[in-house]
C-alpha positions in Angstrom: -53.2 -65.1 22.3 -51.5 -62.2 24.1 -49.1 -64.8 26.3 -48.5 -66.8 23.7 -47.2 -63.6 21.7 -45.3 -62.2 24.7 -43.9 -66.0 25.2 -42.3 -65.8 21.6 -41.1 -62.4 21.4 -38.9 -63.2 24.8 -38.2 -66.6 23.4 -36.6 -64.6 20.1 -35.0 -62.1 22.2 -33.7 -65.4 24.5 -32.0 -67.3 21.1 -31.1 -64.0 20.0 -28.4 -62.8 22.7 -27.9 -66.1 24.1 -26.3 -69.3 22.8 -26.7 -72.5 25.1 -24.6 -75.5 25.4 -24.4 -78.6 27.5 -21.5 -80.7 29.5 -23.3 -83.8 30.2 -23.1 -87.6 30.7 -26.1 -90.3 31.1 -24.4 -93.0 31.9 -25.1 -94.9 29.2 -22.1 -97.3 28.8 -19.3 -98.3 31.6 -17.1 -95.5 30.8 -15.4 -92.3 32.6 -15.1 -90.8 29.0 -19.1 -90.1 27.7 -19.9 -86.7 25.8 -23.9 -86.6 25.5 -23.8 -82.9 25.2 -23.4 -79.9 22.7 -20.3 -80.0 24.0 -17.3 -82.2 25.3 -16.0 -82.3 29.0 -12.1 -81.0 29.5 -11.6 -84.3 31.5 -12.7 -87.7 31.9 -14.2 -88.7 35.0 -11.0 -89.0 38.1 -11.0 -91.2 40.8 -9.2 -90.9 44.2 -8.8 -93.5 46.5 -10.5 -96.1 44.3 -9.2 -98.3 41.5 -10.3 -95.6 38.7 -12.3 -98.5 36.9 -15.6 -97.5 35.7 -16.5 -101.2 35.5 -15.6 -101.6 39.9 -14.9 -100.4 42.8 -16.9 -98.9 45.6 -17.4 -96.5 42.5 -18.6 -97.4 39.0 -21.1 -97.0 36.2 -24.0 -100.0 36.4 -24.4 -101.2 32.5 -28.1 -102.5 31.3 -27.5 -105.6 33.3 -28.5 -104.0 36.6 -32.4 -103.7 36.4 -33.2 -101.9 39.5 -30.5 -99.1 38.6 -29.4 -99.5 35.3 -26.9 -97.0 33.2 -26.2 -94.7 36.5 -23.1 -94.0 38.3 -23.3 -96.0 41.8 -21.1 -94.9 45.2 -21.0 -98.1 47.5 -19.7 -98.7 51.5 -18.1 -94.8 50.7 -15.1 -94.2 52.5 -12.8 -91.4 51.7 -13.4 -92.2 48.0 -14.2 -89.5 45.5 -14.5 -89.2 41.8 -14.4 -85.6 39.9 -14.3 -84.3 35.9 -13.4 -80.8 34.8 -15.2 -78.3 32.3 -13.6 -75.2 30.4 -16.7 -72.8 31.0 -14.4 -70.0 30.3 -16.7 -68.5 27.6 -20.2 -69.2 29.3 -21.7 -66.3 31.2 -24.2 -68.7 33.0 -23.7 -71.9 33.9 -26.2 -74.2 36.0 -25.4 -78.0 37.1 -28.2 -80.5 37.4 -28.5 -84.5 38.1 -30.6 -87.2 39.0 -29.8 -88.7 42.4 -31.2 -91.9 44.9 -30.2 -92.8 47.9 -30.4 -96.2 49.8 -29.9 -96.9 53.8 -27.4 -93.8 54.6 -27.5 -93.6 58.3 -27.6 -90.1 60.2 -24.0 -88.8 59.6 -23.2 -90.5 55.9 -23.7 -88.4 53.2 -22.9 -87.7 49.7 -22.1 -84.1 48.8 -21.7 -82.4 45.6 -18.8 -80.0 45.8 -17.2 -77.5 43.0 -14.2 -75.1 42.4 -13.5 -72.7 39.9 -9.7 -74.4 40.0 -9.0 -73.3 43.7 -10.6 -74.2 47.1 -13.5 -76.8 46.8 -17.4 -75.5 47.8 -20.1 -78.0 49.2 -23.7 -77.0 47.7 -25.6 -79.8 49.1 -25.6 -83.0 50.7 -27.8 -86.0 50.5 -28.9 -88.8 52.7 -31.1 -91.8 54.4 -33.6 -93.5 51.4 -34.3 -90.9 48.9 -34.1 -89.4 45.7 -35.1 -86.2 43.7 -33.9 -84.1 40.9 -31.0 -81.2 41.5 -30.5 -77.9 40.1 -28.4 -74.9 41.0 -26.8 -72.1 39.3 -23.1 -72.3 39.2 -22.2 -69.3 37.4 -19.9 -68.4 40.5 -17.5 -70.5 39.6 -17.0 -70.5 35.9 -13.7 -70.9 34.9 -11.5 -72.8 32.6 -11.1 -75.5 35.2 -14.6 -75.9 36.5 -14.7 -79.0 38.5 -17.7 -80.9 40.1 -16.9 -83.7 42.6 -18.9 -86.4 44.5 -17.1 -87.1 48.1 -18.7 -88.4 51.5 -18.0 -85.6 53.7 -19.9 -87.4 57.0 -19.4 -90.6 58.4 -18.1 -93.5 56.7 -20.6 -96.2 55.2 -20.1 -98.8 57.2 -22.4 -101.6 55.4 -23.0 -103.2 52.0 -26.0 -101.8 51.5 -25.4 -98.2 51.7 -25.3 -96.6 48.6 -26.1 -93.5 46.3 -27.0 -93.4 42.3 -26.1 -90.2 40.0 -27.9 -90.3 36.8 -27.5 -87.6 34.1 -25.0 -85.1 35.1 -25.2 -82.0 32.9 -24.1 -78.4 32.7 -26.3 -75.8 31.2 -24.2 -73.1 29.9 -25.1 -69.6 28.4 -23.1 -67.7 26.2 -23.9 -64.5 25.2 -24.2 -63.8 21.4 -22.0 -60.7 20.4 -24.9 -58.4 18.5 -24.4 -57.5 15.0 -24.2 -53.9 14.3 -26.7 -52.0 11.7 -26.2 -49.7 9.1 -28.9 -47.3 7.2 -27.2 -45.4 4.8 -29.7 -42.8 1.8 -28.9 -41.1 -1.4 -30.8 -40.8 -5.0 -29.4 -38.7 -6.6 -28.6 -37.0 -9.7 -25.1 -35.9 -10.7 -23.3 -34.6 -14.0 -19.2 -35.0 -13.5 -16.7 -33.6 -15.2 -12.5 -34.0 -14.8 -12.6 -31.2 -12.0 -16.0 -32.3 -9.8 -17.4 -35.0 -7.4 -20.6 -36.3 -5.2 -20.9 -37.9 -2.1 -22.1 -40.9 -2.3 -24.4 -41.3 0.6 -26.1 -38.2 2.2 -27.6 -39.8 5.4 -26.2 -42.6 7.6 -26.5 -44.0 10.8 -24.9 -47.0 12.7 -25.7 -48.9 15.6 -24.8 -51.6 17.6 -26.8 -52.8 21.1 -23.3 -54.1 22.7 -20.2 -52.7 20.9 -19.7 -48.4 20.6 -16.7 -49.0 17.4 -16.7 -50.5 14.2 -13.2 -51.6 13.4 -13.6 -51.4 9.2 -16.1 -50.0 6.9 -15.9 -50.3 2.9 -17.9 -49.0 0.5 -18.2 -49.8 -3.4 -19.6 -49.2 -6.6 -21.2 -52.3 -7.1 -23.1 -51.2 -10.7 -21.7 -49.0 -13.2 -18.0 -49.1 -12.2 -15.3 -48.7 -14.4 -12.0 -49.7 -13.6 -9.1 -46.6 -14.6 -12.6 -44.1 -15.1 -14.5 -44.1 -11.5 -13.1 -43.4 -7.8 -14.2 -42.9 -4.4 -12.3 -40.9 -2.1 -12.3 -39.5 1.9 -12.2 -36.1 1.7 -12.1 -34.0 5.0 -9.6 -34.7 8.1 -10.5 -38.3 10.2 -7.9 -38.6 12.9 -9.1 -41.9 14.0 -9.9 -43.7 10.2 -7.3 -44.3 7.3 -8.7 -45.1 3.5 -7.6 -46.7 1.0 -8.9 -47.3 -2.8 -9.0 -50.9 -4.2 -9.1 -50.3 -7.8 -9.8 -53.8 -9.1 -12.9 -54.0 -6.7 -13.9 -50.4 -7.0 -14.1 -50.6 -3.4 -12.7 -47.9 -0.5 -11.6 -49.4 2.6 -12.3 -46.9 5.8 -10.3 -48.5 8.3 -10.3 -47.7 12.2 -11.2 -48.8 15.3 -13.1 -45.5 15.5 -16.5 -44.7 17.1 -19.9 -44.8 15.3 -19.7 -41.0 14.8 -16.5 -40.7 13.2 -17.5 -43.3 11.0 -20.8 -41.8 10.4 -18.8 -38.6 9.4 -16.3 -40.2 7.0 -18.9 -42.3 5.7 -20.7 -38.3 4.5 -17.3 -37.1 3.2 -16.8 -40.0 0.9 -17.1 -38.9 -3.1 -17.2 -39.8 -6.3 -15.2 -38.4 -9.4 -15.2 -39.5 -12.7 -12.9 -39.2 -15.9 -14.6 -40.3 -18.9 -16.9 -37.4 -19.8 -19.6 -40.1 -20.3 -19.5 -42.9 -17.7 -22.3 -44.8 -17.7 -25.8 -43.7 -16.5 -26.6 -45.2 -13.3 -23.6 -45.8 -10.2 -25.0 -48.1 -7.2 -22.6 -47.5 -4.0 -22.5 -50.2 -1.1 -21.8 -49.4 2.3 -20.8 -52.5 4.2 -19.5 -53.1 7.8 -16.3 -55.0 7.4 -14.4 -56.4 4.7 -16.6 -58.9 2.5 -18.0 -57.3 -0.9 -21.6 -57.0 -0.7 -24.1 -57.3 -4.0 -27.6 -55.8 -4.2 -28.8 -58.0 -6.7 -28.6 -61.4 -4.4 -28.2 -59.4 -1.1 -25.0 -62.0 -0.5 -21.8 -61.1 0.7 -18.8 -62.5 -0.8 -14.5 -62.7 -0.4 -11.9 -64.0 -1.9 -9.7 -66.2 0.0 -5.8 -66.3 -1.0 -4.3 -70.0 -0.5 -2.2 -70.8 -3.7 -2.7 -74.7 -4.6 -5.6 -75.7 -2.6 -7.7 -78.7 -3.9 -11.4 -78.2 -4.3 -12.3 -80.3 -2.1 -10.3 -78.6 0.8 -11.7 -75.2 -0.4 -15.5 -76.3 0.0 -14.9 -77.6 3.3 -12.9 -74.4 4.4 -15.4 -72.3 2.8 -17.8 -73.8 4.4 -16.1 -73.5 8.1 -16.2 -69.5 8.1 -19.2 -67.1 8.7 -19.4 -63.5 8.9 -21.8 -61.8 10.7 -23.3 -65.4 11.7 -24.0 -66.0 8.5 -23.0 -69.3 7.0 -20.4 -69.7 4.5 -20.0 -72.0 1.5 -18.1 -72.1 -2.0 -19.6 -69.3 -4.1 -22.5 -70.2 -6.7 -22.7 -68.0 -9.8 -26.6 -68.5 -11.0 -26.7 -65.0 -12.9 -25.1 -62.7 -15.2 -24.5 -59.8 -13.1 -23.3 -62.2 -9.9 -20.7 -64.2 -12.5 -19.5 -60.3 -13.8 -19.0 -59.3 -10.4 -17.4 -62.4 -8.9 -15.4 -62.9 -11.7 -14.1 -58.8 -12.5 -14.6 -57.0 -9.3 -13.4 -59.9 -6.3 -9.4 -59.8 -6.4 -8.4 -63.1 -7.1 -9.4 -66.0 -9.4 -10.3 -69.2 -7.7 -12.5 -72.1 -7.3 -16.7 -71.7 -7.3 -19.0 -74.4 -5.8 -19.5 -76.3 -9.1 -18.7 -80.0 -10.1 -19.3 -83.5 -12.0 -17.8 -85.5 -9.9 -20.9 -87.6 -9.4 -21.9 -88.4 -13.1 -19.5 -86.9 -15.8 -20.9 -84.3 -17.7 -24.0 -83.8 -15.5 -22.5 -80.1 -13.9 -24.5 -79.7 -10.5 -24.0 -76.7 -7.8 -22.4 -79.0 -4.8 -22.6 -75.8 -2.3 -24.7 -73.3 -0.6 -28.7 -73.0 -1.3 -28.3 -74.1 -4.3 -27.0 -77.4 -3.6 -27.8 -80.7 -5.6 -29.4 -78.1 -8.3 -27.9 -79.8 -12.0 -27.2 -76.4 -14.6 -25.1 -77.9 -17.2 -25.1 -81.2 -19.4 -22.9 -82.5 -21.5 -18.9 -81.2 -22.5 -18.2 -78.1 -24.5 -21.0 -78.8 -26.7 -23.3 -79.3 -23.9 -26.2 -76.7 -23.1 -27.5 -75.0 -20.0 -30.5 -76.6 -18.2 -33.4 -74.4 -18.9 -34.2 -71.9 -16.0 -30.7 -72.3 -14.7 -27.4 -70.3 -15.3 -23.8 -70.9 -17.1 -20.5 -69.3 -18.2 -18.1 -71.6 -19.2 -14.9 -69.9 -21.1 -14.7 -71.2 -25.3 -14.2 -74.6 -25.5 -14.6 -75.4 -21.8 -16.0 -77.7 -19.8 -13.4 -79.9 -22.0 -12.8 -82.7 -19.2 -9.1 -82.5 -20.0 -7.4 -85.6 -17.8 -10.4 -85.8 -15.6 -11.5 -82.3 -14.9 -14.3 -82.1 -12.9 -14.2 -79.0 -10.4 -15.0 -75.5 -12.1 -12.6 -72.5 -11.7 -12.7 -68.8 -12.9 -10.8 -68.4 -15.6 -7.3 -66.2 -14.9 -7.4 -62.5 -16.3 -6.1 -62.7 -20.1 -7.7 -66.3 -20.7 -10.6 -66.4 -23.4 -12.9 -64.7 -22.4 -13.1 -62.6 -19.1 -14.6 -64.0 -15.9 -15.8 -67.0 -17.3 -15.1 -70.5 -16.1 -13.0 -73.5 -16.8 -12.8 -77.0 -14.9 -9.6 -78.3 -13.6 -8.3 -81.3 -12.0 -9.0 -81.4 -7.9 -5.8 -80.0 -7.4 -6.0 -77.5 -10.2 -3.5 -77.3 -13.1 0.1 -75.6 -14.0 0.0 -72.0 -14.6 -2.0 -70.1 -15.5 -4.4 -72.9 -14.4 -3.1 -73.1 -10.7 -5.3 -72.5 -8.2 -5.0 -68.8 -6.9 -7.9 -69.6 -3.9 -11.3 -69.6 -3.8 -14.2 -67.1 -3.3 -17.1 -67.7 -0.2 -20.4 -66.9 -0.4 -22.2 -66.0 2.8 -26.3 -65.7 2.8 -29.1 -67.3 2.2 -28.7 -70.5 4.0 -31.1 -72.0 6.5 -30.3 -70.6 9.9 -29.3 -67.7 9.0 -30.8 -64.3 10.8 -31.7 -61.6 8.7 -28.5 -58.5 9.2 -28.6 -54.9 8.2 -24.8 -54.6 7.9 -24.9 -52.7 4.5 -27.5 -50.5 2.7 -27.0 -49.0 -1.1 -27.1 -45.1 -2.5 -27.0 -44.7 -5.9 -25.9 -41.6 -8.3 -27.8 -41.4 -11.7 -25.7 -40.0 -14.4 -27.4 -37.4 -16.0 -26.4 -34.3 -17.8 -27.9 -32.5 -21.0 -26.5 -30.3 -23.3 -28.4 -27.2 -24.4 -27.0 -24.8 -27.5 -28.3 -21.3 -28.1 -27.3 -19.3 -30.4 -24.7 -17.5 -28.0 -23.7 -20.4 -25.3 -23.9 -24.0 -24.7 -24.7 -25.3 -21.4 -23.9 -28.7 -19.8 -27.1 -28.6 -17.1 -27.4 -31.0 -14.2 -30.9 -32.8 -13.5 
């Protein structure tokens, strides 16, 4: 049991900093041009001093036909004949080659060899010869480049008969690349605070940040994620931070702490952020995240979320493009709105209105999350007089979903439209202002594959202040 536990924490710790791909052809049709790896060669297979037919010559691929050697590459009565292809390892940090090989009534002197370059002078690693075969593996990590090339070549004798020959079968690369680490962040603070127009907190009172391969963070933002109010709250960097600039978003409620700068300075900056307030009674509980980077993070879902500017693209375009980004590794997709508090936020405190993940394209009327975890999951039937599936989650604007000339793709509403946040659906390509599409928003988390990341933690501030009256003073007290 111990092994077998040892065996899967290296695995983890393998698939963790390490992401493998393969160059590799079997064979398996008459062509110089076969991908049957992860990923695709930079060349075809090249031939020198033969026809450069993969169907003849004293070097070609054997189809199904040939039983005794079928779907191999074969090198026949080898001359000065030679036949190469190229792979962009640029990015691997290890790279291994491997093949099957036979040999058939090579003489002493008449080889095959197996040489590579990195782009420059060409290396043998091994020759083969007489009536054999085997398996071959060696690392070739010496030569990784953006030109790698492998090449078969007779460096003895020439073959002098019809019957000497050689078979290649299932020529692969093995590369490694290593996995840049995701930093972590572990940020504390509970506490209790009564403002006034003069006063202010910080908003986290313990924080550390740490990264296994990288010693700067390049942005940090924090933001009231619960309780804000826009023209009453602010945070602000207080303190002198040579290396880190801020600025306050006050449609997100977010402060951007912008470097590169080292853990430490961020770690300090991060401690001499506050909040102030100016309404005498903001409301009673303010929830603060801390995120590495630039997406808006919300402690209710645990999702991160942005809003990507692109004025005029069609939903269909924005779920594919959604779903092309990551951050962090996590997977992205068209943003799903399946609560109250996730519609509010998306909807008031992400800059920009654009398109969410929803749609009746399928069956009219049937409204169905097309993106992320949620996908295939129905949450509305019917028009504007339809009703929410029990269990599920709506927020269509008054008088909306309408269908108005064959809307089926849902959109937050623009600011000043009925009533805030809430959605409409428009025509794939959107509608005239101020129904044009502005963008759309990306949701990142919860999909399968992705690994768990501690790239933000939440402090929170609870409002709390009492006034006592005697009969010579009153007191605003703090508890």
């Amino acid at each position: 049991m111990r092994i077998l536990l040892l065996y899967l924490i290296v695995l983890f710790f393998s698939w963790s900093f390490f992401a493998q791909g393969t160059y590799r052809d079997e064979f398996g049709s008459v062509s110089y041009a076969n991908n049957d790896g992860t990923l695709n060669w930079a060349s075809n297979w090249i031939e020198t001093n033969d026809d450069n037919n993969p169907a003849g010559g004293f070097i070609r691929v054997l189809d199904g036909s040939n039983v005794a050697n079928p779907n191999q590459l074969e090198f026949v009565w080898i001359w000065g004949e030679t036949i190469r292809r190229t792979a962009d390892l640029s990015g691997a940090a290890t790279a291994t080659l491997s093949f099957n090989w036979q040999t058939s009534s090579l003489e002493a002197g008449e080889e095959l060899a197996i040489r590579v370059s990195d782009g420059g002078a060409f290396s043998t690693l091994i020759t083969f010869g007489g009536t054999q075969s085997g398996f071959y593996s060696i690392d070739i990590s010496a030569f990784i480049s953006a030109t790698t090339i492998i090449q078969f070549e007779n460096v003895g004798n020439d073959w002098n008969e019809n019957n000497d020959r050689a078979f290649i079968d299932n020529v692969q690369i093995l590369t490694a690349v290593t996995v840049n680490q995701p930093p972590t962040i572990v940020v504390s603070g509970d506490q209790h605070f009564c403002p006034n127009i003069s006063n202010s907190k910080p908003v986290v009172e313990s924080v550390t940040i740490t990264d296994p391969d990288d010693t700067t963070v390049d942005e940090i933002s924090i933001q009231i994620t619960t309780g804000y109010v826009n023209g009453q709250d602010l945070l602000s960097l207080t303190g002198t931070h040579p290396n880190i600039t801020s600025s306050w978003n006050a449609a997100e409620g977010r402060l951007f702490l912008t470097g590169p700068a080292s853990f430490a300075e961020f770690e300090a900056a991060i401690l001499a952020v506050v909040y102030s307030a100016s309404a005498s009674s903001p409301p009673t509980i303010k929830e603060f995240s801390t995120v590495i980077g630039n997406a808006l993070f919300l402690p209710e879902t645990g999702h991160f979320y942005e809003f990507v500017a692109d004025s005029g693209i069609r939903w269909d375009d924005a779920r594919d493009a959604a779903a092309g980004r990551a951050y962090f590794g996590l997977q992205g997709y068209l943003v799903t709105l399946t609560s109250a508090i996730e519609a509010t936020f998306a909807g008031a405190q992400i800059t920009g209105n654009g398109w969410i993940g929803a749609t009746d394209e399928v069956t009219e009327g049937q409204w169905i999350w097309a993106t992320g975890p949620e996908a295939g999951t129905l949450f509305w039937i019917g028009d504007q007089t339809g009703s929410t599936v029990p269990g599920e989650f709506s927020f269509w604007n008054t008088g909306e979903p309408n269908n108005f000339g064959n809307e089926d793709y849902a959109h937050i509403t623009a600011p000043g439209i009925g009533i805030p946040n809430s959605w409409n659906d428009l025509a794939i390509a959107g509608g005239g202002f101020p129904y044009n599409s502005e963008g759309y928003i990306v949701e990142y988390g919860g999909m399968p594959g992705d690994n768990p990341l501690q790239i933000s933690g939440v402090t929170s501030l609870r409002i709390s202040c009492s006034v006592i009256t005697n009969r010579q003073r009153t007191y605003r007290v703090n508890y």
